[in-house]
N, C-alpha and C positions, 0 to 999 in steps of 0.2 A: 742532813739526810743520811741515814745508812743506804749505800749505795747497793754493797749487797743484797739487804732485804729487798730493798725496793724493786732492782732488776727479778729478783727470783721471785715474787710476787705475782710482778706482769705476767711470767712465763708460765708458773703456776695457773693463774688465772684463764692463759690461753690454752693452756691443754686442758683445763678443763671445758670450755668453749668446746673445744675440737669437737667434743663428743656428741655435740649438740648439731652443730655447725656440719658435719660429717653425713648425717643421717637429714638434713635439713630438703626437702622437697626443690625441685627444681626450681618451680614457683615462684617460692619464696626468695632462694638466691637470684632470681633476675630481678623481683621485685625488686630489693635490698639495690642491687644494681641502678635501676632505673631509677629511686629514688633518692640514692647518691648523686647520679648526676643532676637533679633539680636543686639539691641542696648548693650542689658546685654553683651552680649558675646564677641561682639565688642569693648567694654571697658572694659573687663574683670580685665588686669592690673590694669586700674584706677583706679576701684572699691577698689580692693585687696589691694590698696597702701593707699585709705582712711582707708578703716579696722586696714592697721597695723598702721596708727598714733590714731585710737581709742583705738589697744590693749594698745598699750605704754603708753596710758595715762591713759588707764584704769589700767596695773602695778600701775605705780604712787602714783594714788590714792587709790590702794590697796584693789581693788574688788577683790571678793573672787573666787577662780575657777570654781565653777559653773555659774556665771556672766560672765566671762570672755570667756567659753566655750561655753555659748549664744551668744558672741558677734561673736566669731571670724568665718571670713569667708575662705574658703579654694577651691579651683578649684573644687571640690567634693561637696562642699555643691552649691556655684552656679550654677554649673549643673543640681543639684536640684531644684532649684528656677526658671530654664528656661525651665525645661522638667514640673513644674506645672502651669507655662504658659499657654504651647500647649495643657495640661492636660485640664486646665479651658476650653479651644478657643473647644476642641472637646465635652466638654456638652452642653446637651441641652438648652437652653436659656428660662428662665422660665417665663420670663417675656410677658405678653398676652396669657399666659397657661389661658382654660377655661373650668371649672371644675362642676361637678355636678349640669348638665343641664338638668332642669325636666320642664314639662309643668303640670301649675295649672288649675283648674277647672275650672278660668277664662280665659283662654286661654293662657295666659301670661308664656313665658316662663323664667325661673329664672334658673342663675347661679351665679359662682362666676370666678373672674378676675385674674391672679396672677399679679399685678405692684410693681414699686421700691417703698421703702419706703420714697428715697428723698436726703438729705445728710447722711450720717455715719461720725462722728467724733472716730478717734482710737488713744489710750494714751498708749503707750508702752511704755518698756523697752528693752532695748540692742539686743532684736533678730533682726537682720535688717532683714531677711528675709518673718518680719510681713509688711516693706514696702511694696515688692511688692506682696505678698498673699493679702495682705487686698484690695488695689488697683486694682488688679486685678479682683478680687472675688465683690468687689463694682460696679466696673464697667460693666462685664458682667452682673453684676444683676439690670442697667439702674441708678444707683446711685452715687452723687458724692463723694468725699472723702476727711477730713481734717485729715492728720498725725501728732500727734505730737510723735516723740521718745523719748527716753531718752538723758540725753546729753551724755551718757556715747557710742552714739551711733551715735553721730551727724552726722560726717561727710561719715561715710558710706552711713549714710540712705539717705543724701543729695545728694549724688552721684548715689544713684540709683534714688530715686525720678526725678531727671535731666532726666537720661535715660526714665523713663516712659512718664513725660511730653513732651519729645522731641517727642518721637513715638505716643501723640495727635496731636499734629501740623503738622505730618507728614501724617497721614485718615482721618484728619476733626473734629477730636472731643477738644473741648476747653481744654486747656494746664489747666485753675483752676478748671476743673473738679476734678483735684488729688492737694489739697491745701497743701502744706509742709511746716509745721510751722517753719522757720530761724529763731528761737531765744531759747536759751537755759534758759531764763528767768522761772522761777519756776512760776512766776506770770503768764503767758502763759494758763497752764494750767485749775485754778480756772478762767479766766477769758472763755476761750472754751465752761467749763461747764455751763455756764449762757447765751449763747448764742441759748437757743431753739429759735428763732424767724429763725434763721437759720441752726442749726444741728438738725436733727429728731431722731437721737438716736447717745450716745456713748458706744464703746466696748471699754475697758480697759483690756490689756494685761502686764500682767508683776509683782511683789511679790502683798504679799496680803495688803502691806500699801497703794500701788498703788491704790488699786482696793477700799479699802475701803476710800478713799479718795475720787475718783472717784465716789462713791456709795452717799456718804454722801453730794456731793455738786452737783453736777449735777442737774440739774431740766427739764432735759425730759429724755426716758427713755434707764436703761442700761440693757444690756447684759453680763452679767458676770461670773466667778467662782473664790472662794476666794483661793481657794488650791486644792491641788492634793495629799489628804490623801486616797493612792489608796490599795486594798488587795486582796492577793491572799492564797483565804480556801482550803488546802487540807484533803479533804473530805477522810474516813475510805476507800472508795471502789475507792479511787484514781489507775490509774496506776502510779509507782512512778516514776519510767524511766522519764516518761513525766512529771509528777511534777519536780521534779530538770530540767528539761529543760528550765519549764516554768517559775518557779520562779527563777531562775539565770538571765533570761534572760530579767524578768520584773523588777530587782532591776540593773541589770550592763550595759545592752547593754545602756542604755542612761542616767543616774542616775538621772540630773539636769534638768531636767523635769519634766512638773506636771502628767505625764501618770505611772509614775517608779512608781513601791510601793513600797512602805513606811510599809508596816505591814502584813508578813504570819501570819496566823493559820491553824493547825496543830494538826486535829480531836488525839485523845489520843491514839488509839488504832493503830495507825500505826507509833505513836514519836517516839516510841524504834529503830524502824528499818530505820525509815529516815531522825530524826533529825543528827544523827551522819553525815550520808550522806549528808546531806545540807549544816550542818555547815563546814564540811572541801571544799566543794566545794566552798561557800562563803569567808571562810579566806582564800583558795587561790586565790581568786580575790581580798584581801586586802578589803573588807568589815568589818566594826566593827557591832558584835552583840551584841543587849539589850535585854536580855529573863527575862519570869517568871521566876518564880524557878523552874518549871517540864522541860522546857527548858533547865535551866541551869544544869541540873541532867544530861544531854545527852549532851549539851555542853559546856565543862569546861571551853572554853575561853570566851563564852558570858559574856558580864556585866549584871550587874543588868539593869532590865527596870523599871521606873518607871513611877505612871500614869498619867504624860506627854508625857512617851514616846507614848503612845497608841493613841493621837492625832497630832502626830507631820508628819511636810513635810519636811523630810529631805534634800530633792531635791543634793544628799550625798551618800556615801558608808555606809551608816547606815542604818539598818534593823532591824524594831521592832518584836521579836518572839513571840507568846503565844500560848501554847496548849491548845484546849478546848476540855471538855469531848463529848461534841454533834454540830452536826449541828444547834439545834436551839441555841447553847451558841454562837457557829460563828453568827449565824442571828443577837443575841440581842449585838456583840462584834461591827458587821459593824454599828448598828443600833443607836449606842451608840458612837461611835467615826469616822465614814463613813463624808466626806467632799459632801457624792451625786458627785462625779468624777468619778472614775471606778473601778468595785470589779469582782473579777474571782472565778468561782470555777473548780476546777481538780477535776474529780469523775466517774467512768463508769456506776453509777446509773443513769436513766434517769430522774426517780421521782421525785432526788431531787436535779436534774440539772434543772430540767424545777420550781422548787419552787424557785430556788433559783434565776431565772429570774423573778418570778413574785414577789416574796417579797422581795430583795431588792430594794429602793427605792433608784437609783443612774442612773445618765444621760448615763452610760454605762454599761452593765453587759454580764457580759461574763462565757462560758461555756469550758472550757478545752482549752483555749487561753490565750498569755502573753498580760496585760493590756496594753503594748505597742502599742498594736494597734488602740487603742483607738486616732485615728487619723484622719482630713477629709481626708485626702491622702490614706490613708490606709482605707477607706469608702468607697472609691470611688468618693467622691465631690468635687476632684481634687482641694484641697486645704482646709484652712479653715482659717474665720476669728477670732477663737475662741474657746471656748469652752464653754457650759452655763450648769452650773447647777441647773441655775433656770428653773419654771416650765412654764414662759410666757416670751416670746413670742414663743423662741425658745432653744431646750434643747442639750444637747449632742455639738458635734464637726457642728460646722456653717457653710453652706454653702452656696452657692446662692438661695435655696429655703426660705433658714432663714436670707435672707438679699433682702426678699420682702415680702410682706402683701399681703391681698387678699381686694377685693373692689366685692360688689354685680352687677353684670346687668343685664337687662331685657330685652326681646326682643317681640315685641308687633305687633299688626295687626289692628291700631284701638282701641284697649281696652279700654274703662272706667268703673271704678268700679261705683258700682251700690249702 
């Protein structure tokens, strides 16, 4: 296979889609929607049966469990993937949204447009269920889409991609609107990223070599975030109850994700009476801890942390501890080793709940909530392409307002300027 041709092809092919896909009725894109998710369910086994010859090979090759527990799909999690289908197909469709419509002194009236941005090229790894989020979330938002996955993820993701292209040919919309790159060639990749003449932006999901990879070669523009070094500050005037709720539940309920955190602190004046409490709550969830040494004073089994550990994504049953004497030592701790992904504070003060949303500088901030949430699903935007820590184009967890641009128009009677 020319790998070349072949990549430029797919992208080729989606931009031209775009044009179709773009202008495509609302209708039709939820139908398209709706009728993906029957094809998902419908092939349910099939699907399922790709996945297990991806787990087995991914044994083999000896991906590490948090790899693996991104790959693998389960009746439970498909469910999920078809219930954010119908989730997408019931938002409002943003596209032709007309926004801050003022009339000027000339008479001329000025707004702004919301349209697709065109193609999305998306570079992942092993979650198949960024297949169809990302496809989906494209689509509604009038744009086409090139996939490439990981190979460690091949045939799943090929198995669903199937599914969605068949349910375009099934309401009218072009089967290369959703390009699914068949080939596990590495060179695939760098060759995608040079193809602005026909992708308009790509998102890269997946570790941070990926990403920066993706970052470094690409030459239109990306959407990205390189890690999920995420913390959760329990503040002096915490309730603790709910602190151990939250930070259990923001390091264990999903650990290998970039939402889990990776680093409590643990204002001074409240460590005597909670670290003890944390820490055995922790090790019996088989959690391994890295504390300072005021840490380690209250938890004897913690290891030593060191300062690497205070920037690390464990994406892991690993949890970095430190006690700080103040809030603002929390402020300059996120400030100083914060990935900009998502930082929580537990505290009944209002004060300096509401500072601590304004001066942390992070795509998600949170107030007496588990960074877990930090979700588009759990946002509401019934889905999401991503997550951006950057500060343009779009920030936080992606949805279809952040997988369209705005264009100016004007609406006139005659007018010429004078």
């Amino acid at each position: 296979m020319d790998t070349a041709a072949y990549i430029t092809d797919v992208a080729r092919h989606a931009k031209e889609a775009s044009r179709i896909v773009g202008k495509a009725a609302t209708a039709t894109k939820n139908a398209w929607l709706l009728k993906s998710a029957e094809e998902i369910r419908a092939s349910q086994e099939a699907i399922l049966e790709a996945n297990r010859l991806d787990i087995k090979m991914g044994r083999e090759k000896g991906l590490s469990s948090a790899m693996l527990d991104r790959l693998a799909l389960t009746d439970e999690r498909i469910k999920s993937i078809v219930d954010a289908l119908y989730d997408i197909a019931a938002l409002p469709d943003p596209v032709g949204e007309i926004s801050n419509l003022s009339t000027r002194p000339s008479g001329i009236s000025v707004g702004r447009m919301r349209v697709p941005i065109g193609v999305i090229g998306i570079v992942y790894e092993s979650r198949p269920n960024v297949t169809v989020d990302s496809a989906a979330l494209c689509i509604k938002a009038g744009n086409a889409v090139v996939l490439r996955g990981g190979s460690e993820a091949f045939h799943t993701n090929r198995a669903l991609a199937e599914r969605l292209r068949k349910a375009c040919q099934e309401v009218g919309i072009p089967p290369t609107s959703i390009g699914f790159v068949e080939t596990t060639d590495r060179e695939a990749v760098r060759i995608l990223l040079t193809l602005d003449r026909y992708i308009d932006m790509v998102v890269p999901r997946g570790g941070k070599p990926l990403i920066e990879l993706v970052a470094e070669t690409a030459i239109m523009p990306v959407l990205k975030h390189y890690e999920g070094n995420c913390h959760v500050y329990v503040d002096r005037f915490a309730d603790l109850d709910k602190a151990l709720k939250i930070c259990i539940n923001a390091k264990i309920q999903r650990p290998g994700v970039c939402n889990a955190a990776e680093t409590f602190l643990i204002h001074e004046d409240i460590a005597d009476e909670f670290l003890p409490r944390l820490g055995h709550a922790l090790i019996e969830k088989d959690v391994e801890i890295r504390g300072c040494p005021e840490t380690r004073k209250r938890i004897p089994e913690a290891k030593e942390a060191t300062e690497k550990d205070w920037d690390e994504e464990y994406l892991d049953l690993i949890i970095a501890i430190r006690v700080v004497p103040s809030f603002e030592d929390a402020l300059d701790h996120i400030t100083r080793h914060s990935s900009q992904h998502t930082e929580a504070i537990v505290t009944e003060n209002h004060s300096l709940a509401m500072r601590f949303l304004k001066e942390v500088d992070s795509s998600s901030v949170m107030v007496n909530a588990s960074t877990r949430f930090s979700d588009g699903g759990q946002y509401g935007l019934g889905a999401e392409i991503g997550i951006s820590t950057d500060k343009l184009h779009a920030r936080g967890p992606v949805g279809l307002e952040g997988l369209t641009t705005q264009k100016f128009v004007v609406f006139g009677n005659g007018q010429i300027r004078e």
